[in-house]
Structure formats: structure tokens, C-alpha cells
VEXLUMKE-830775 format. One line per field, with one value per residue (C-alpha): z, x, y; residue number from 1; residue in one letter. Coordinates in steps of 0.02 Angstrom, whole numbers, plus 50000, padded with zeros to 5 digits. Example, Ala and Ser with C-alpha at 12.3 -4.5 7.8 and 13.67 -1.06 7.14 Angstrom:
BEGIN
c3 50390 | 50357
c1 50615 | 50684
c2 49775 | 49947
k 1 | 2
r A | S
END
This chain:
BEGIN
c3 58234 | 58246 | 58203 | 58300 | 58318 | 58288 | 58436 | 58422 | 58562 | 58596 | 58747 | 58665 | 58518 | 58639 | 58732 | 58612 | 58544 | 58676 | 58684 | 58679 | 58804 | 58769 | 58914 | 58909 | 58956 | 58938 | 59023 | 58993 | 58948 | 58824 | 58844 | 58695 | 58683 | 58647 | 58646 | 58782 | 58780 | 58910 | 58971 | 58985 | 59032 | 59096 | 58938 | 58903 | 59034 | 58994 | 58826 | 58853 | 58983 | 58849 | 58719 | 58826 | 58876 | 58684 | 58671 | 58806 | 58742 | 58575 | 58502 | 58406 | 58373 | 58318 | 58189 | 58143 | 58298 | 58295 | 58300 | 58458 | 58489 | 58430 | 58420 | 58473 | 58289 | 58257 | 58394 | 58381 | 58192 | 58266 | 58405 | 58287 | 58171 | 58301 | 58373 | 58182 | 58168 | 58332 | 58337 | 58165 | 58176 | 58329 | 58325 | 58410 | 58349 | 58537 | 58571 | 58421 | 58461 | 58622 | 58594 | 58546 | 58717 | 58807 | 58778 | 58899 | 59004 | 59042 | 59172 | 59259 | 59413 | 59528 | 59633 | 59805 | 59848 | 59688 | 59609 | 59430 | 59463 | 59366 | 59356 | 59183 | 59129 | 59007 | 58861 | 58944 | 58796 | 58916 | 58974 | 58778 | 58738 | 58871 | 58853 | 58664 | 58682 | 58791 | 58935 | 59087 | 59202 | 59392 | 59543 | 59727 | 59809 | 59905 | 60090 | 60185 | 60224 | 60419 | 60422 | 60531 | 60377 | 60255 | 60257 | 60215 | 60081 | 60019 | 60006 | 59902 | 59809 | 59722 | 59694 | 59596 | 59696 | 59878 | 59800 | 59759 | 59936 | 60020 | 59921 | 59959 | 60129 | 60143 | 60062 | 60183 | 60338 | 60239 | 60229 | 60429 | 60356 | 60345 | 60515 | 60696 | 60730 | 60579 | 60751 | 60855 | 60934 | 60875 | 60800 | 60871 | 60832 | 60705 | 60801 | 60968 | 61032 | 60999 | 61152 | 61188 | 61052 | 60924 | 60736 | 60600 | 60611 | 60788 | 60717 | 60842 | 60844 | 60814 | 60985 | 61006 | 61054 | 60930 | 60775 | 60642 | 60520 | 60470 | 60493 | 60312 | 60323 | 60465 | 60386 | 60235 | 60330 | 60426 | 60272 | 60186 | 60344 | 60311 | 60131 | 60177 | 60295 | 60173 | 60041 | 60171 | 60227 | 60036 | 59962 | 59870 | 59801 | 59881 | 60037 | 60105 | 60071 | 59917 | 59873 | 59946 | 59838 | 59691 | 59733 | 59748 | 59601 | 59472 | 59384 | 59362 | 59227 | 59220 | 59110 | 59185 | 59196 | 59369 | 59410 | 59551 | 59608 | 59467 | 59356 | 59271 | 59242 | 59201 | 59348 | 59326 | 59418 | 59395 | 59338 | 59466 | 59654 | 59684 | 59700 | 59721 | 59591 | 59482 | 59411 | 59228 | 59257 | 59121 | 59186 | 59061 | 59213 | 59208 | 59013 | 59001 | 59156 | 59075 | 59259 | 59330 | 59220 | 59352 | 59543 | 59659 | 59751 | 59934 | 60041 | 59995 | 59982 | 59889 | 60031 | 60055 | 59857 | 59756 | 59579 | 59491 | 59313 | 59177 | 59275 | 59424 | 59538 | 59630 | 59514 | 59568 | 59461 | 59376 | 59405 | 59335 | 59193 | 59069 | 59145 | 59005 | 58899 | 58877 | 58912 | 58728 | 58707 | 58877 | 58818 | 58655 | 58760 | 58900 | 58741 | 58669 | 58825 | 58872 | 58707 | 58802 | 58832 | 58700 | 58671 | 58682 | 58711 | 58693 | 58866 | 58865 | 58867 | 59027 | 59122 | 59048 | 59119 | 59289 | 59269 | 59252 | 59396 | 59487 | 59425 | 59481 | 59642 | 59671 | 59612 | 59717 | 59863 | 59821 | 59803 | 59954 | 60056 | 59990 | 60054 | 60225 | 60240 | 60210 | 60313 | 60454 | 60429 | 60416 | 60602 | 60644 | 60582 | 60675 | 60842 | 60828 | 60820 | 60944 | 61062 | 60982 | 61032 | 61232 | 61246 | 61191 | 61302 | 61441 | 61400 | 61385 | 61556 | 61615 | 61527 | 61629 | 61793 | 61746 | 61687 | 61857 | 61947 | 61868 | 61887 | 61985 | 62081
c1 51344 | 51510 | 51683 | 51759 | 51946 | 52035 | 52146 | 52336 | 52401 | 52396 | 52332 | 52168 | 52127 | 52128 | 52003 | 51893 | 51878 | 51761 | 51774 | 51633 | 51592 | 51474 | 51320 | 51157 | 51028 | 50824 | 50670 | 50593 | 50669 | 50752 | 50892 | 50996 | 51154 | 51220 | 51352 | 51355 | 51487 | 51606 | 51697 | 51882 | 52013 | 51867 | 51746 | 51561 | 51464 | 51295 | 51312 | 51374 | 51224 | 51109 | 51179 | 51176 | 50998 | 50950 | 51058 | 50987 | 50805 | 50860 | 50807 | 51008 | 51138 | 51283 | 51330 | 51425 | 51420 | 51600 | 51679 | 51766 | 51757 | 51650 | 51685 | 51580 | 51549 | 51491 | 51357 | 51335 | 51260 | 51155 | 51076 | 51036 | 50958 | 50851 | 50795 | 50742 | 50642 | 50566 | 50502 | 50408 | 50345 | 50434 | 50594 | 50762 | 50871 | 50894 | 50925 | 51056 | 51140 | 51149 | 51255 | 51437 | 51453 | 51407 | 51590 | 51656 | 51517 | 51333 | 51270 | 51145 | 51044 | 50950 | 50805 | 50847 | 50643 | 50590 | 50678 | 50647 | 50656 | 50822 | 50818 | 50868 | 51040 | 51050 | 50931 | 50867 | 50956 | 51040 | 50850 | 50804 | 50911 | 50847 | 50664 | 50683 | 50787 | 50646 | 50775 | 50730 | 50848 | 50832 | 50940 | 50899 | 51015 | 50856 | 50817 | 50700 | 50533 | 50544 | 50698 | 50733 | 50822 | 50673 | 50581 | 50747 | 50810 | 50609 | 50657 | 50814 | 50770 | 50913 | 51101 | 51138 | 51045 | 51142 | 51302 | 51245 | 51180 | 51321 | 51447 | 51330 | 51324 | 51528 | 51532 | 51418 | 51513 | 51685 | 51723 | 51692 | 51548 | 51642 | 51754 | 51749 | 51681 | 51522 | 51424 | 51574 | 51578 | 51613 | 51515 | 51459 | 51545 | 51441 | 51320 | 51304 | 51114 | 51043 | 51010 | 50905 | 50893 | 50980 | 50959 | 50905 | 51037 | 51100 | 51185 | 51222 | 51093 | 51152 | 51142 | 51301 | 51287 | 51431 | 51324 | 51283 | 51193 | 51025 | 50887 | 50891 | 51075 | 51061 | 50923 | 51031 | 51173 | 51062 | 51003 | 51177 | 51221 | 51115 | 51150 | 51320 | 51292 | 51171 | 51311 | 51446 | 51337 | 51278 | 51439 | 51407 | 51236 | 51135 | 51031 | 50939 | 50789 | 50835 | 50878 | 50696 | 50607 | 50705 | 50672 | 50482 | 50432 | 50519 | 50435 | 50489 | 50590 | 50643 | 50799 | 50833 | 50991 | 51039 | 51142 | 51249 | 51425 | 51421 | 51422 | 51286 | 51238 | 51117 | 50998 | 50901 | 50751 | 50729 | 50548 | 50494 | 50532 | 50686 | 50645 | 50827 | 50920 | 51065 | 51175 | 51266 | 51459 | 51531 | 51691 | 51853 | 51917 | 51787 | 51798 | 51880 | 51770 | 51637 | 51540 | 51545 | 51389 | 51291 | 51291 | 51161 | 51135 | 51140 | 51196 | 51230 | 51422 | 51455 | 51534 | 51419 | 51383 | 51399 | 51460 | 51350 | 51332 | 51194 | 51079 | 51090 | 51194 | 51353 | 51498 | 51670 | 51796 | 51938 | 52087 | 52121 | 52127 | 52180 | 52085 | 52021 | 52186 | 52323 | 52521 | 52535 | 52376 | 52413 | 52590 | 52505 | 52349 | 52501 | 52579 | 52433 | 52398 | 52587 | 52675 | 52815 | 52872 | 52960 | 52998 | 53178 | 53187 | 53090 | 53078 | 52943 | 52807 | 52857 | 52848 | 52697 | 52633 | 52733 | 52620 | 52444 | 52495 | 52524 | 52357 | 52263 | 52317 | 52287 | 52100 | 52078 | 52133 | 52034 | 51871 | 51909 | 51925 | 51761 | 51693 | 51752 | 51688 | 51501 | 51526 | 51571 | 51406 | 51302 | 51380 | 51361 | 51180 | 51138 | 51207 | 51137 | 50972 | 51008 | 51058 | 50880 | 50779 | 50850 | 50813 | 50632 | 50612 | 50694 | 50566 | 50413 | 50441 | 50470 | 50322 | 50223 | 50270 | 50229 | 50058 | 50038 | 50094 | 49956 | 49807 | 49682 | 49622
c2 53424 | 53496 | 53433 | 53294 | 53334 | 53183 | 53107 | 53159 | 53034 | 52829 | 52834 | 52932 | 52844 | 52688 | 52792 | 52811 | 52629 | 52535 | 52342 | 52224 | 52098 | 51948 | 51902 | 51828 | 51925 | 51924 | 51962 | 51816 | 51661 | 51578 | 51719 | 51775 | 51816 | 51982 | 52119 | 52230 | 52387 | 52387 | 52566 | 52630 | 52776 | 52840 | 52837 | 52936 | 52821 | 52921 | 52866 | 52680 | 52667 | 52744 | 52619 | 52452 | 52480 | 52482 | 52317 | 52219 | 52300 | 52222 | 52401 | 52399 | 52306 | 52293 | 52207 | 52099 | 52001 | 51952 | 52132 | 52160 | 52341 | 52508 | 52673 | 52835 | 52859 | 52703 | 52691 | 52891 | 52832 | 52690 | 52785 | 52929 | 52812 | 52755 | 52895 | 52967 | 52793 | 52793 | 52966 | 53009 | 53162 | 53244 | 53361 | 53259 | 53389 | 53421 | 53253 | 53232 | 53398 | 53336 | 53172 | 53225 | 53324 | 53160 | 53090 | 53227 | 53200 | 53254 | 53395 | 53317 | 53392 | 53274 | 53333 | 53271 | 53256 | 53133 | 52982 | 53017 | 53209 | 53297 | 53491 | 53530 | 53626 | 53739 | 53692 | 53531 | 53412 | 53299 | 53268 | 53260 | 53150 | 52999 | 53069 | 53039 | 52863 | 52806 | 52770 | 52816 | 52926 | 52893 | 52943 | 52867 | 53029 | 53052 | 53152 | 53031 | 53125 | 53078 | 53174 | 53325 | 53415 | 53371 | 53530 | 53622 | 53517 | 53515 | 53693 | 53705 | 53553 | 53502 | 53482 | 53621 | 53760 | 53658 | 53692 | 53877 | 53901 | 53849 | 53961 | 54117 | 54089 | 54043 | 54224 | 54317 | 54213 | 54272 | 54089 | 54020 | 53921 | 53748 | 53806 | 53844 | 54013 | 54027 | 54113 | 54132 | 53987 | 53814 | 53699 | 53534 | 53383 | 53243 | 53125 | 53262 | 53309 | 53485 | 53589 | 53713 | 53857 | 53737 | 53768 | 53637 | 53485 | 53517 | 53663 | 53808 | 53969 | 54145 | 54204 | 54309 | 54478 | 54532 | 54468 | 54554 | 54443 | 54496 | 54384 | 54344 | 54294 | 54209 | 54092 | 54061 | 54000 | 53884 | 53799 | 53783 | 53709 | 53584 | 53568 | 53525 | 53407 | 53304 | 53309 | 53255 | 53109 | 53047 | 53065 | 52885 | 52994 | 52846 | 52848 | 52690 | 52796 | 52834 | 52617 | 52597 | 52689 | 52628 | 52437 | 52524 | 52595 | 52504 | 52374 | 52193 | 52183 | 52349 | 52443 | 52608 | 52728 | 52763 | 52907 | 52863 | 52919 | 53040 | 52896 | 52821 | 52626 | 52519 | 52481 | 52329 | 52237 | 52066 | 51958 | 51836 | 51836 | 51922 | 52112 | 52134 | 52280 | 52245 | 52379 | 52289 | 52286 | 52369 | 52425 | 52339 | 52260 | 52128 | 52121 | 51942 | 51887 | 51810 | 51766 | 51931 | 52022 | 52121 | 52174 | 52182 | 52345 | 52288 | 52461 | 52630 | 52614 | 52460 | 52366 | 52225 | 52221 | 52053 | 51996 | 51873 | 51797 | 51817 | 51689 | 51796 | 51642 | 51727 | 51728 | 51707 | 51828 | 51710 | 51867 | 52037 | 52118 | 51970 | 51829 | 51734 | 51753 | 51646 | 51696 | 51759 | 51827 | 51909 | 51988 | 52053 | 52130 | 52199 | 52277 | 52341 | 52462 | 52479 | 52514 | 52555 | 52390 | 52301 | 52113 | 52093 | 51897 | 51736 | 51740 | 51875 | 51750 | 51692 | 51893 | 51861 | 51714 | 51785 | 51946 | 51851 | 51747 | 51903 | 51968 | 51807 | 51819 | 52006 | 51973 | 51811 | 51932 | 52076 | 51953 | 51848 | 52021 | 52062 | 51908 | 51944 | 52116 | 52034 | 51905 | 52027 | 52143 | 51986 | 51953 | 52131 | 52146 | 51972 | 52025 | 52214 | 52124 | 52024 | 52157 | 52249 | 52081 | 52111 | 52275 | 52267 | 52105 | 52219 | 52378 | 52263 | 52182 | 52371 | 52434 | 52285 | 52377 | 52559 | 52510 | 52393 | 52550 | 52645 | 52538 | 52646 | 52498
k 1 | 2 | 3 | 4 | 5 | 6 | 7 | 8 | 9 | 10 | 11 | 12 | 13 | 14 | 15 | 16 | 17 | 18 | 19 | 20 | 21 | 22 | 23 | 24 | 25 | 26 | 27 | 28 | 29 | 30 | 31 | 32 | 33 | 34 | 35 | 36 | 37 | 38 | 39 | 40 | 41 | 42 | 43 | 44 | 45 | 46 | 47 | 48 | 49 | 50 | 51 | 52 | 53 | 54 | 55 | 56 | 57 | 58 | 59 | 60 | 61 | 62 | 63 | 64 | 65 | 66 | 67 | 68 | 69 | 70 | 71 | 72 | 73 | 74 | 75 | 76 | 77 | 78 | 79 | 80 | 81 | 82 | 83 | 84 | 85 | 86 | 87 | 88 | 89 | 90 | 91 | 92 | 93 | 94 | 95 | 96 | 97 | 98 | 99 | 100 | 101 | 102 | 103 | 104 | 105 | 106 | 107 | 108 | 109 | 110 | 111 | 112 | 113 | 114 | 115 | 116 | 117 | 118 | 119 | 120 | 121 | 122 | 123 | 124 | 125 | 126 | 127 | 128 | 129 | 130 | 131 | 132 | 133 | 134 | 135 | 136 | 137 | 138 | 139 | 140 | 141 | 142 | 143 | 144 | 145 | 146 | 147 | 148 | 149 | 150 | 151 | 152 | 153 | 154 | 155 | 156 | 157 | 158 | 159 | 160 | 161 | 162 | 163 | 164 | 165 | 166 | 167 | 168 | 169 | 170 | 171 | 172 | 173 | 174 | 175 | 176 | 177 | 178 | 179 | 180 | 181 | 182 | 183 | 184 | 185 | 186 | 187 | 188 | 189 | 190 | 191 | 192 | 193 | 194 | 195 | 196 | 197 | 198 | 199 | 200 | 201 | 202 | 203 | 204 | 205 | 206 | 207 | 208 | 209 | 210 | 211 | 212 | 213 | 214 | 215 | 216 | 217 | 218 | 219 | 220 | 221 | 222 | 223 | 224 | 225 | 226 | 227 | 228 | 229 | 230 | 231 | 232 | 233 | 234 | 235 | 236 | 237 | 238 | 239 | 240 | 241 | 242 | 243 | 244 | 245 | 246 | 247 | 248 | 249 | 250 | 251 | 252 | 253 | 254 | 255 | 256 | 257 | 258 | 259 | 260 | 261 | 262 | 263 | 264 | 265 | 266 | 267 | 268 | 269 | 270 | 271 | 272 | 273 | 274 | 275 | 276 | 277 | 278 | 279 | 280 | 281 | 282 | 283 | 284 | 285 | 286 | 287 | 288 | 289 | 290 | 291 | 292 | 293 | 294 | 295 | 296 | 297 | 298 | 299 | 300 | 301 | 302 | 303 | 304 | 305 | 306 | 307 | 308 | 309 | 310 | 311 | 312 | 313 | 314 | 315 | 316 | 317 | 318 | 319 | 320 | 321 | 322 | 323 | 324 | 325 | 326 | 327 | 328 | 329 | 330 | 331 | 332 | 333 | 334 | 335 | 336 | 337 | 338 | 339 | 340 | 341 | 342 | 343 | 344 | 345 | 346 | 347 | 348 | 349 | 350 | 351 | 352 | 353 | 354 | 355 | 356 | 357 | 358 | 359 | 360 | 361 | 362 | 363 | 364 | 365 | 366 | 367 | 368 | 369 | 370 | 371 | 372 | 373 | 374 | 375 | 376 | 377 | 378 | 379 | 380 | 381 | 382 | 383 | 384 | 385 | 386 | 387 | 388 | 389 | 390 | 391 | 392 | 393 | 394 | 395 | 396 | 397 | 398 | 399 | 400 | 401 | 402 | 403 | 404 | 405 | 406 | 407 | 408 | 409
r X | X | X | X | X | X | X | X | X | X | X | X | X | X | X | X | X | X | X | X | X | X | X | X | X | X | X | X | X | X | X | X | X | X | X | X | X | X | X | X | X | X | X | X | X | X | X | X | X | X | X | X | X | X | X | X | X | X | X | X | X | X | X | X | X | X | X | X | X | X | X | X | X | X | X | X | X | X | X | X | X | X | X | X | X | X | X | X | X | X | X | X | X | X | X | X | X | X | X | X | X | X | X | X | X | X | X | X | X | X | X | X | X | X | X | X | X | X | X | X | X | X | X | X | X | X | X | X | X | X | X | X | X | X | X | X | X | X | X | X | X | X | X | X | X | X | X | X | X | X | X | X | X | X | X | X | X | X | X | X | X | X | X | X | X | X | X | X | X | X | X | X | X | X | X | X | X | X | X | X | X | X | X | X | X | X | X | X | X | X | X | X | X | X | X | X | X | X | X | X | X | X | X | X | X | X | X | X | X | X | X | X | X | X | X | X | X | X | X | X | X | X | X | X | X | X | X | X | X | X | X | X | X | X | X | X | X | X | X | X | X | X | X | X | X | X | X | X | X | X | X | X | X | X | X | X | X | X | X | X | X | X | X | X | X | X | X | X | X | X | X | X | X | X | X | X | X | X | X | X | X | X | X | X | X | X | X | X | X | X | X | X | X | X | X | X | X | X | X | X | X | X | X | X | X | X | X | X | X | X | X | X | X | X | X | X | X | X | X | X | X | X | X | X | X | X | X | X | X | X | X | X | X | X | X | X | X | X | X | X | X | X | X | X | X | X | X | X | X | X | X | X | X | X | X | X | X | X | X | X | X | X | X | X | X | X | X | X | X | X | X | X | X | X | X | X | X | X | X | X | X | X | X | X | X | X | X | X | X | X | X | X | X | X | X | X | X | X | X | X | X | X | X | X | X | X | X | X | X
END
């Protein structure tokens, strides 16, 4: 394992010291209580997720219970442990070389044909290092098999090898492939029907006299076409598809990492009735809201998502960043991540209390717009199926004519 250079700056030393947040959690009940790691300035969330799923597994902990944050050290020394423990026998070098890289992030590959498929990079140690852990990695950035563009994307298979595709054929197209003109004429607009002599997606053919791209070419282009448009339209890395097959094949009671918005978290499926998935909030945001613990998975972009608490009942956030604190505890937090505010006067406990009231309100605001947004699909959804309800009343009485019209009496 190399050398960790040490932090020169504030601002990266608080980086590197994660806080600890306090939930319930078990698959079967009584719950316990323990410490899950919550993630800042944008910390190592492959390793976090890795590390929470071990927690809420009860496979580590930390200890002592009261300590308030952790370093990558410190869990880097309790994961290795673990994995030396757990695997008698086998080699986890991989796996252990593998670790210190995953605090400026992982290079993960998802196969956009299988949920639990990942193409590996480089050595594979990203893969080792889950494999190893016994956490499984899954992705739901899936093409749905019904789908015109599934025998292409079958084809090039997965993220890596679209982005590939689509820069060799901008090259050969001397880059028209993402403007007007790739076979000089323009391309359709989103959402319009293929005509006659259409390619894959709608996409116009190479008809024009005045081309000169080989048949070889010509196929390439068509299929980064394609690859494009699949990446423009999954930009969350989440297609219903995708959420269906999730909520599918994993078992009740389930502790998985889900890669997701280049991000991962931990993806959970409940015991019991409720098939629903929860992904563990771990953002610091939420650190002093001790209600907010997971979120179900509802859509594909988060908009119709909701908060709840370690018994899975919806949770309602108390405010911001230093809900949970009082005005002093508040001013010493504010300073903590601001150094560059000083406290000049008594009177710096009330900005204080000024600023969480400020907070609050934001939060409330941001929650109760949330609310709104779900309560307008939930009207949306209701009337689209009423409108779906007419219709197939209105074909069915149709369909009762055509067939009395073709009675061969």
C-alpha cells in the first residue's frame, strides 16, 4: 500500500474525517442500534457504501460507540481486517491494493444487458474488492428487451465500449455525429415516427448520393447513434426496466451496493410485504435528522421519491444542515466548516439562531415542494388512467362493430 500524502488545507482534512450518524436498523426484529457513516465534500462513496453494508450486516464496528466521526484509515484497518478473517486461504491482495484508490473514486463499467453484470477495468480490483467483501455490486442502467434499440445495445454491451463507439464514429463523421448534417440532411427531432428506409431509432438512412461512408462506417454510426440516444435518455443511470428487475431479483432482506448516478449507495429490500427498495441516506445534510434514514426508489429520477425513518413510516425532515442543534452548538458547528467567520460579539448566538431559522424554513420549503410534485403525478397518473379506461371502453365498443361487420351470416 502506498503512502498517503497527508492533507495540506482545512477544507481537506475536514474531507477526510466522515461523521457518524445513529439509526436502527435490522432484518428481523428487535432492531439494534448502530453507527452508520455518513458522506461529505464529496467523500469515497464506494467505500462508505462498502463500509455501511458491513455495519448494518453487523460484520464491523466501530468502536467505541460514542465516537462521532472516522477516518479512511481507521475503517481502511477494519475492512482489511475483515477481509484477512473472512477469507482464509484465498489471496485479497487485490482487494487490499485496491482500497486506497477508492477515496478518489472507483472505475466501474456496467453491462447495460444484466443487473449484476460490471465489465472489469484494468486488473478487475474494484470487482475484487466487493467480490471479496461479500457485497454485492448491482446497477439497474438497463435496455428493456422489447426495445427497438435492444439488439444494438445487446451488441456493444456496455458503458465503456458506448462511449468508445460514439467517439469513433464522431471521428469518421469529422464531428457531425451529435449535429445536423451526420448524412447530409438533418436529423429528426426526439419523439418523431421513422419512415420508410429509416435506421435503428428513427435515425435517418445513408441514402445521399454524395456519401462516401463505407458500409462498415455507415453501420458504426448507426449504432453510436443509438448509443447516444440511450445515454441521453438514462442520464439518472436508471430505467423503469432496469427498477423492475431490481425489485425482482433481490431477495427480502437484501444489502446490496447500487451504482446509480455515478454514485453508489446502499440499496435495500425490505422482509415482509412491502417489496418496495430503499437506498440508506447518507448524505451530511441529513446528519442531525434523525427521521430521515432511507428512501424508497419510486421513479427513475428521484422526483416522486420519499424520506422515511428506521421503521420505514414517512419521515418529515426537522430543517437543514444543523437541525438537531441548539443556537450555540449551531455557531460552533457554522464555525467549524466556515473558519472564516469569527465571533466578534455576544451577539453571535443570535446570527446564529437567525441562520437556523433561515435553515428551517428553507428545508420546510424544499420538503413541502417535494410533497407537491407527488401529489401532482399521483393526479397525473390517476387521470392518464382515466383517459386509458375511455379509450379502451371506446375501442371495445368499436371492436363490437368490426367483428358484427364480419360475421359471414
Amino acid at each position: 500500500m502506498s503512502e498517503r500524502v497527508q492533507p495540506d488545507t482545512l477544507h481537506a482534512s475536514r474531507a477526510d474525517v466522515w461523521y457518524l450518524k445513529e439509526i436502527a436498523f435490522a432484518t428481523a426484529e428487535p432492531k439494534r442500534r448502530v453507527k452508520i457513516i455518513t458522506q461529505n465534500f464529496n467523500g469515497p462513496c464506494s467505500f462508505i457504501a462498502i463500509c455501511n453494508i458491513l455495519i448494518l450486516r453487523g460484520q464491523i464496528e466501530i468502536l467505541p460507540y460514542d465516537r462521532g466521526t472516522v477516518s479512511y484509515e481507521f475503517l481502511a484497518q477494519l475492512v482489511g481486517g475483515y477481509l484477512l478473517m473472512s477469507c482464509p486461504g484465498i489471496d485479497v491482495s487485490a482487494a487490499l491494493s485496491i482500497m486506497p484508490s477508492t477515496t478518489k473514486g472507483l472505475d466501474l463499467n456496467p453491462v447495460f444487458t444484466g443487473p449484476t453484470s460490471f465489465r472489469p477495468a484494468g486488473e478487475g480490483g474494484e470487482l475484487k474488492l466487493f467480490e471479496q467483501a461479500g457485497v454485492e455490486l448491482v446497477h439497474g442502467w438497463l435496455v428493456d428487451p422489447d426495445s427497438d434499440e435492444y439488439h444494438i445495445l445487446q451488441h456493444v454491451r456496455d458503458y465503456d465500449t458506448a462511449v468508445t463507439l460514439i467517439a469513433d464514429a464522431d471521428h469518421i463523421t469529422r464531428g457531425r455525429l451529435l449535429t445536423v448534417g451526420v448524412w447530409g440532411e438533418a436529423e429528426p427531432e426526439a419523439g418523431s415516427s421513422s419512415q420508410a428506409g429509416s435506421g435503428p431509432s428513427g435515425y435517418a438512412s445513408p441514402s445521399s448520393p454524395s456519401d462516401t461512408y463505407s458500409d462498415k462506417d455507415r453501420e458504426k454510426i448507426e449504432h453510436a447513434l443509438v448509443a447516444q440516444a440511450f445515454l441521453e435518455s438514462t442520464k439518472s443511470q436508471l430505467t423503469y426496466h432496469g427498477l423492475f428487475q431490481l425489485a425482482s431479483m433481490l431477495q427480502p432482506g437484501s444489502l446490496v451496493a447500487l451504482f446509480r448516478n455515478s454514485h453508489l449507495s446502499v440499496l435495500h429490500k425490505r422482509e415482509g410485504e412491502d417489496s418496495s427498495l430503499y437506498s440508506l441516506v447518507t448524505d451530511h445534510v441529513f446528519l442531525q435528522e434523525s427521521s430521515v434514514v432511507w428512501e424508497r426508489i419510486e421513479d427513475v429520477d428521484g422526483v416522486g421519491s420519499t424520506f422515511v425513518d428506521s421503521d420505514f413510516v414517512r419521515s418529515t425532515p426537522v430543517g437543514g444542515d444543523f437541525a438537531g442543534h441548539t443556537a450555540e452548538s449551531a455557531l460552533h458547528l457554522m464555525l467549524f466548516f466556515f473558519p472564516e467567520f469569527e465571533v466578534v460579539d455576544s451577539h453571535s448566538a443570535v446570527l446564529a439562531r437567525e441562520l437556523q431559522a433561515e435553515e428551517d424554513a428553507r428545508s420546510h420549503e424544499i420538503f413541502k415542494r417535494r410533497q407537491q410534485q407527488e401529489e401532482i403525478r399521483r393526479v397525473q397518473e390517476k387521470e392518464e388512467e382515466r383517459r386509458k379506461r375511455k379509450n379502451e371502453d371506446g375501442a371495445s365498443k368499436s371492436s363490437r362493430k368490426m367483428k358484427d361487420k364480419c360475421i359471414i351470416m
